[in-house]
Kinemage of the C-alpha trace (Angstrom):
@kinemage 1
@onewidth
@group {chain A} dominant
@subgroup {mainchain}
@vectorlist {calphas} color= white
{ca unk a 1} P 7.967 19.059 10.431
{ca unk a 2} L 7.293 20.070 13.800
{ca unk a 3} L 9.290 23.078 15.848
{ca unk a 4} L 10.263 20.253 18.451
{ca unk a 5} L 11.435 17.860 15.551
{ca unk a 6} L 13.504 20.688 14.126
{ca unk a 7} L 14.704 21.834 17.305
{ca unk a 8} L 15.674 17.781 18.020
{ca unk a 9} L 17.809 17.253 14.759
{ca unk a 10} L 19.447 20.784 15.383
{ca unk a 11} L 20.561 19.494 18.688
{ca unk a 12} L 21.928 16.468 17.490
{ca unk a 13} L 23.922 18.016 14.672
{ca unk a 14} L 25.354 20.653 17.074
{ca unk a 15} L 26.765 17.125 19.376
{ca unk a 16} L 28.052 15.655 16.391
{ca unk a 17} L 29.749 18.731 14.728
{ca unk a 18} L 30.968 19.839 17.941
{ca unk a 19} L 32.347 16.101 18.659
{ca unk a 20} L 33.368 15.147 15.284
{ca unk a 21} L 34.049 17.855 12.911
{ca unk a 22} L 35.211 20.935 14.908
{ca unk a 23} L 38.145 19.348 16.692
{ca unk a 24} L 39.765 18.593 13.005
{ca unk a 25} L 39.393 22.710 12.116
{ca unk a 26} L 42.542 24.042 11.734
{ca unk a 27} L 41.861 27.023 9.585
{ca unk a 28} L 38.780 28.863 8.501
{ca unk a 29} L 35.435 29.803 10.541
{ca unk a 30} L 34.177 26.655 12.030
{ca unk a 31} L 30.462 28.887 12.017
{ca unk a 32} L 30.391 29.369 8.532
{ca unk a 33} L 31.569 25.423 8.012
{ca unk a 34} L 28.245 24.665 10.120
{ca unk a 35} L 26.020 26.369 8.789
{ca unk a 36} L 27.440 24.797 5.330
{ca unk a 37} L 26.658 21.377 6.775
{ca unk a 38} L 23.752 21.871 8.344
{ca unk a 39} L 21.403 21.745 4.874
{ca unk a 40} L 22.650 18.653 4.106
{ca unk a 41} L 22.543 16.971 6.830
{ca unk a 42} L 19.094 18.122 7.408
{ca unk a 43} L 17.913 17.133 3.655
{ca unk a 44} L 19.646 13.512 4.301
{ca unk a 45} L 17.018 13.059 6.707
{ca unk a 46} L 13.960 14.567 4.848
{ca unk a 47} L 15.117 12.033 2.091
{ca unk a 48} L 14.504 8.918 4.531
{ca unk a 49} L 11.260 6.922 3.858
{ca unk a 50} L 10.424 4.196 5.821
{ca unk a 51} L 7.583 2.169 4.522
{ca unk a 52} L 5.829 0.108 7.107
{ca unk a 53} L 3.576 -3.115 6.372
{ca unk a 54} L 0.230 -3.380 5.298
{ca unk a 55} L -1.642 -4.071 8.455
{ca unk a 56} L -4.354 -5.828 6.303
{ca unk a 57} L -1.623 -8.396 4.422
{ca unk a 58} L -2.806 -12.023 5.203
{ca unk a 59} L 0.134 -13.003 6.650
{ca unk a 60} L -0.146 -11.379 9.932
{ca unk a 61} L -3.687 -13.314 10.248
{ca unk a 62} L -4.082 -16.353 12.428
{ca unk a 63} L -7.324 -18.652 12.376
{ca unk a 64} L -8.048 -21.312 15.019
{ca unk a 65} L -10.872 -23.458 14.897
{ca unk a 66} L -12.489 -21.657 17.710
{ca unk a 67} L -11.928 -18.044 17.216
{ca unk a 68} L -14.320 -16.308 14.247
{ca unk a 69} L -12.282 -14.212 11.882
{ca unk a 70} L -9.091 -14.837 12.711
{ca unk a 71} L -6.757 -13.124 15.366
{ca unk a 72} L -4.061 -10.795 13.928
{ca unk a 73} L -0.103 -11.418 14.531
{ca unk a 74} L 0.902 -8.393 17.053
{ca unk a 75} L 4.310 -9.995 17.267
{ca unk a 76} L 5.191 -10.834 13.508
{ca unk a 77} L 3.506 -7.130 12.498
{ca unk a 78} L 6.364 -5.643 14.983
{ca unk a 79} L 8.804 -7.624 14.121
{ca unk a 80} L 8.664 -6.366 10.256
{ca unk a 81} L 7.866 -2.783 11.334
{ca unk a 82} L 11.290 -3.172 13.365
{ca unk a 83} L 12.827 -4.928 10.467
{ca unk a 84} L 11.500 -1.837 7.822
{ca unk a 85} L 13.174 0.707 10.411
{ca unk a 86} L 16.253 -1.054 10.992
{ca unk a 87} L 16.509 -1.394 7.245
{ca unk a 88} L 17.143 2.241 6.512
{ca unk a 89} L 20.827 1.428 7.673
{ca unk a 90} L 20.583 4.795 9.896
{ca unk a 91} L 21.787 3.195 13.047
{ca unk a 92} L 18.139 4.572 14.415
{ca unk a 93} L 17.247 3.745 18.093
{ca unk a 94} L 13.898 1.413 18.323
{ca unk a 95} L 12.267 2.030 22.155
């Protein structure tokens, strides 16, 4: 993983503990709490595998009569890429 990556999810877990968790502290060290958390919630993410299509599979060829080899399927190749992202249930944010 990549400094910037690291540096990325560490941001986002400070937001979300800040938002979520630290306003329903009452007692204890909210630092120590944190730093508790943050293994987890870092080795939830190492634990995600997404497994895109094979580019090669058949089904994202096209043949016409006039075009030697076939054409490949930009749009159906996406659309299952999107579908094998989307499928982790992460809520993750396709640009």
């Amino acid at each position: 993983m990549t400094p910037d990556i690291e540096k990325k999810r560490r941001e986002l877990f400070d937001a979300w503990f800040d938002k979520e968790v630290l306003p329903t502290i009452s007692y204890g060290s909210p630092d120590i709490l944190k730093r508790q958390m943050w293994k987890p919630f870092s080795a939830a993410l190492d634990a995600v595998e997404i497994v895109f299509p094979n580019r090669s599979d058949e089904r994202y060829q096209e043949y016409y009569a006039d075009v030697e080899g076939g054409c490949f399927n930009d749009i159906l190749y996406l659309k299952d890429v999107r579908n094998a992202i989307t499928a982790t249930g992460l809520g993750l944010r396709i640009k």
